[in-house]
N, C-alpha and C positions, 0 to 999 in steps of 0.2 A: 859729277854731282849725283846724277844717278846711279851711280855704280854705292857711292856714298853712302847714301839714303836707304838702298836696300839692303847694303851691308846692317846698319845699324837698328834696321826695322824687327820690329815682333814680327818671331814665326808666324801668329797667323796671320799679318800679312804680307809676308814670303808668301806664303801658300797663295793667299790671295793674287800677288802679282804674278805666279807661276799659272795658276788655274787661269786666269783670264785668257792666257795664249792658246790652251786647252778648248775654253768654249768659244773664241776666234776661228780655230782650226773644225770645229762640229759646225759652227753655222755658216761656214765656207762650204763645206763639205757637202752639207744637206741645201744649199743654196744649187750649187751643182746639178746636185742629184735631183733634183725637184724638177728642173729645169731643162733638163737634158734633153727629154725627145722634142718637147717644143721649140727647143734651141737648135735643134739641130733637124728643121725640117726643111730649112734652104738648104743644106747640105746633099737634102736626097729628093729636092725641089724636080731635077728633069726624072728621076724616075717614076715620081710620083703622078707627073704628068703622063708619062707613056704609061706605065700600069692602068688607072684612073681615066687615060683620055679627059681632062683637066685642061682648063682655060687660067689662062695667069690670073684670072681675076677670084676662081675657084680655088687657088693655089692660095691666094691670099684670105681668102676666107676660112680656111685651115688655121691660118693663125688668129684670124679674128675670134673665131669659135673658143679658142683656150683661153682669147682674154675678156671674151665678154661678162661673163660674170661676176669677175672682179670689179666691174664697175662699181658694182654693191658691195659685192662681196669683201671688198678691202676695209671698208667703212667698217662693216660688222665683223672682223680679224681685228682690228684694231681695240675696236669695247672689247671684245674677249682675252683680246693680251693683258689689260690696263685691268681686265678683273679677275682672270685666272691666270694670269703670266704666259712664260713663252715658251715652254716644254710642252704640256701635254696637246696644246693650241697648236704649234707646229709639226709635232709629230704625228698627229692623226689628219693634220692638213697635206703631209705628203703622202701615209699614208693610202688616202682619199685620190690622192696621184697616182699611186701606184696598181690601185683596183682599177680605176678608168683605163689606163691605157692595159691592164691585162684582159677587161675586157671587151676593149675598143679592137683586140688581137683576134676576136672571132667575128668581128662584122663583116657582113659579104662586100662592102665597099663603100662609097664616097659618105651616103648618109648617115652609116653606121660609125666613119671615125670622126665626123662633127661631132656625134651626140658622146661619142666619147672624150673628144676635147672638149667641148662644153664643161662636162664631169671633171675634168681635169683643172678647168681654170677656177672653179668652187675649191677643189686641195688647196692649189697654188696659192689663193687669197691670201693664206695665212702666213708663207715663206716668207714673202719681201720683207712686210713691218715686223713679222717676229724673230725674224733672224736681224734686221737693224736693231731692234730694240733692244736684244740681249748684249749685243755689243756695246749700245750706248750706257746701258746701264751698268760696264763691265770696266767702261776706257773712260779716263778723267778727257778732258776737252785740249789736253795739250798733245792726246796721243790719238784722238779717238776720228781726225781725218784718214792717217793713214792706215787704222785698224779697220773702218767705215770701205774706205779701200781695198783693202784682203781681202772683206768679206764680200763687196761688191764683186770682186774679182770673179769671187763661183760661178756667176752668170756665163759669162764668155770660156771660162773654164770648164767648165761642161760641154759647153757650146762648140769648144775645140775639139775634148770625146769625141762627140756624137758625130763632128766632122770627118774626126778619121773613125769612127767605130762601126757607123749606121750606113753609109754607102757600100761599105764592105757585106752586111748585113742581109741590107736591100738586094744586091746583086745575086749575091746564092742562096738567102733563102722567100727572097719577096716580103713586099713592104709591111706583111701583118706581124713578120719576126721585128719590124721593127720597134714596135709598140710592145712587144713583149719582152722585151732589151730595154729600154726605156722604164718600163714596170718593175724590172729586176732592179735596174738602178735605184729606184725610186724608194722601195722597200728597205734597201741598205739604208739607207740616206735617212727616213724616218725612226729606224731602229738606232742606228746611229745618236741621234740627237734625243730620244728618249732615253736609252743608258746615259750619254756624259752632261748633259746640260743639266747645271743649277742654277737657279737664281744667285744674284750675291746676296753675305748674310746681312748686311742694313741699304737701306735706301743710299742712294751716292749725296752726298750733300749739291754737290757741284751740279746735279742732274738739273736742267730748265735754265742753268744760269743765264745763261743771255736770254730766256725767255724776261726773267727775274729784271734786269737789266732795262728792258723795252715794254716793261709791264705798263707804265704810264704813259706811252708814245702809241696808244692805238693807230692812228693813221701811218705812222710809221710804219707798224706792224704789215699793215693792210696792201702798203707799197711794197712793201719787203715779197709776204705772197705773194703779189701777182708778178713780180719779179722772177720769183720760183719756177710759178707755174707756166709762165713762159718760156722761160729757157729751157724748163722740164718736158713740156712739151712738144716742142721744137725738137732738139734734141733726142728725142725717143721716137719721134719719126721718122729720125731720119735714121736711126741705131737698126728701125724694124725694115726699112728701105733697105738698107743695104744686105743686111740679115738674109731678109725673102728674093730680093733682085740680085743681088751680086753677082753669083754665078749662075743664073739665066743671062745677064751682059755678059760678061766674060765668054759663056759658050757660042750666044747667037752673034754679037758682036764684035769679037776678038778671034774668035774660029778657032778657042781654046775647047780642048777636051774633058768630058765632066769631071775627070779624075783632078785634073788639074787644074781645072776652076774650084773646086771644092777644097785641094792642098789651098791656094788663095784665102779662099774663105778662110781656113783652118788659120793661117798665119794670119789672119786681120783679129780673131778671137784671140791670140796667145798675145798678141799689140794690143788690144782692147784690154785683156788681164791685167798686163803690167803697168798700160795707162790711167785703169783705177788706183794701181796702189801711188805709183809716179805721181801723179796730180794730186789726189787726195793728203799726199804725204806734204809736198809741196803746199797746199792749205793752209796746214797745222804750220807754215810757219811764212806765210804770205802775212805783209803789212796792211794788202788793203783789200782782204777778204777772201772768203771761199769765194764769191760771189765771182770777182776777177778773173780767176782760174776756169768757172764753168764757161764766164765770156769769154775767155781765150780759146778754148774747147769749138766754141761756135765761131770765130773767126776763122780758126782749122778746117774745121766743115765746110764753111762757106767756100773756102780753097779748092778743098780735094773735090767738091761738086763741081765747079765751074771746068777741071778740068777733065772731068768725063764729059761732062758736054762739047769739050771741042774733039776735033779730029786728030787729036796726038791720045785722047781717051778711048781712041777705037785700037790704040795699036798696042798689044798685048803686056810688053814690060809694062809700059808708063801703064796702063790702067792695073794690072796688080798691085805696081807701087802707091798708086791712088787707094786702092781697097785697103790697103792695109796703113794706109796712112788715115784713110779716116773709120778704121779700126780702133786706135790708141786713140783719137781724141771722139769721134762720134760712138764709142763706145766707154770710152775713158772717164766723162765728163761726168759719170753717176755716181763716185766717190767723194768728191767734195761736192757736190749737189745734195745725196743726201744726210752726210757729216753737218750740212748749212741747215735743213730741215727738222733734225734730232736735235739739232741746240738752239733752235726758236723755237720749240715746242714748251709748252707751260707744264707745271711741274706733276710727274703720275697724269698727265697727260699721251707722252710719248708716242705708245702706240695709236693712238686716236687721230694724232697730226698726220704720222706717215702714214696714215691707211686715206688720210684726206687727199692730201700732197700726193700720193701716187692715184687715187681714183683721178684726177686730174691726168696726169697720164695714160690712165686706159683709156680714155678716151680718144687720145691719136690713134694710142693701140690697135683698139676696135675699127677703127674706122680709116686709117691710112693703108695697111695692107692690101684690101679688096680695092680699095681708091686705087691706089698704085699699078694694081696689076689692071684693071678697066683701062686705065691712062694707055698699058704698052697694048692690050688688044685692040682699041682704037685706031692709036697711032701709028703701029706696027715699030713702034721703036723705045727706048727708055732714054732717049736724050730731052726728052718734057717731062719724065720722074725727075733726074738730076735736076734740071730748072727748077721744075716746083718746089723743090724740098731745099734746094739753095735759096729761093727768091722767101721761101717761110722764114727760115733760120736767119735772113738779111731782115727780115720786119720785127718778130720776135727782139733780136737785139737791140734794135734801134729804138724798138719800145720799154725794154730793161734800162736801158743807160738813159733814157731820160728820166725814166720814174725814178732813178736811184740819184742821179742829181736834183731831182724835185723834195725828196728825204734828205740830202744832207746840207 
């Protein structure tokens, strides 16, 4: 039927349905690339600590620094997508990426690359909602899970780079080359999406529909968020958990070697990639919601946590196969998460929702990584991170699936 429909369709929209794979593939790409050195800082996580003499809880404030500003900062990406659109708004937001880490690349040391992540997570802002947005306003709602997916994909796809790219990096030329690798990237990535991104030439009709749909069921609506925002939440702390900690366990716990905790790593981001598109695709054609799918996601989590926590998580297979098991689903689960987001959103709204629905997210962002790592300098151990962040994603759900029986 598709093959049908295109056959007999006006050139310009051929063009149109061919072009849409085009701006799919640039806001994957600059997803990526935006992404990348901050993605790929557990990666060079033990180096950074010998170079720096760093505290895991310092190590995590590395990444808190690149998401703090988003806090706001998403909110006001969002009004500026919904009123200048999503080109010149993402491209000077990567950009903005790419100058922070070139000159986060001459700081003499620790303070110097906070204040350059800081700088960094101001670019960033703009990536998440304006690369979702250009996709949603590109993919009807019967394709736009698994396109939502590709393009979430860039995250952990970067994230996989930087795994094999920045260790190598780190090791021969020290961790300032690394940020200047990062900055290179970054610059493609926003040049990139300023040459091929256009907007499409009318507004989508389809665009809000389920917003359209649940316009009279406020309360509804209101259960629906907090639905979101918990499993959104949940969910991203424990994506950044594992992100920052994985292979500090795997080395201090497993008596694996960083090369090879970090190959780990690498294989949990290319499972995460494909569990975006996997899950998300799966969405677009689930009976009883995206919603199901992201709970499913979190029952997975809840899994592969509990068993890092026992003593078969200490022994080096099974805990890989753990990392990368909850790779594909606690990295997976942001595909039909935010596919579910972009289509409750109210109409030329778009951007404004995702910049909501994710500042809800920085939130764990900010504030779970430095948590995390305090927990293993305390404890001297990461088997009360796993608890904690399993015993989260257990309350979290259990507080989804009642508000949503309460809705329907």
């Amino acid at each position: 039927m598709a093959r049908r429909t295109t056959r007999h369709a006006s050139p310009q929209t051929r063009d149109r349905m061919r072009y849409r794979w085009i701006v799919l593939g640039v806001a994957t790409a600059t997803q990526a690339a935006a992404a990348f050195f901050v993605s790929g800082i557990g990666a060079i996580s033990v180096h950074l600590q010998r170079s720096l003499d760093l505290t895991t809880a310092q190590l995590g404030l590395l990444v808190t620094a690149a998401q703090l500003v988003p806090l706001a900062g998403l909110l006001v990406a969002g009004g500026l997508l919904d009123r200048y659109g999503e080109r010149w708004v993402v491209a000077i937001g990567a950009g903005v990426v790419a100058v922070a880490l070139a000159a986060g690349s001459l700081s003499p040391g620790y303070a110097g690359l906070l204040v350059a992540l800081l700088v960094v997570g101001a670019g960033y802002s703009t990536i998440q909602p304006g690369g979702s947005r250009s996709v949603a306003s590109w993919f009807a709602s019967s394709r736009r899970g698994v396109a939502m997916g590709i393009r979430q994909a860039g995250l952990p796809l970067g994230a996989a780079l930087a795994s094999s790219l920045l260790p190598l990096v780190a090791v021969r030329y020290g961790w300032r080359a690394t940020l200047l690798t990062g900055a290179i990237v970054a610059t493609v990535g926003a040049g990139l999406f300023a040459c091929a991104y256009r907007r499409p030439p009318a507004p989508r009709s389809t665009a809000g529909g389920m917003a359209a749909q649940v316009r009279d069921r406020p309360r509804t609506v209101r259960r629906s968020t907090l639905t979101v925002i918990l499993s959104g939440t949940s969910l991203i702390s424990v994506q950044y958990g594992v992100s920052i900690l994985a292979v500090l366990h795997l080395h201090d716990t497993c008596s694996l070697g960083t090369e090879q905790a970090a190959l780990v790593l690498l294989a949990s981001q290319v499972a995460g990639a494909a569990g975006r598109i996997c899950l998300a695709a799966w969405s677009d054609r689930s009976t009883r919601g995206r919603h199901a799918i992201v709970w499913l996601c979190m029952i997975a989590v809840i899994i592969g946590l509990a068993v890092l926590t026992t003593p078969a998580g200490h022994e080096p297979v099974v805990a890989a196969g753990t990392v990368v098991w909850l790779g594909f689903f606690g990295f997976g689960w942001y595909g039909p998460w935010v596919a579910h987001v972009a289509e409750t959103a109210p109409p030329h709204r778009t951007g404004l929702t995702l910049g909501l629905a994710m500042s809800a997210n920085q939130i764990a962002v900010v504030t779970v990584p430095p948590g995390l790592g305090l927990l293993v300098d305390l404890t001297g151990s990461y088997t009360p991170v796993w608890a904690s962040l399993s015993l989260l994603v257990v309350v979290a759900l259990a507080l989804s699936v009642g508000l949503q029986r309460r809705a329907s």
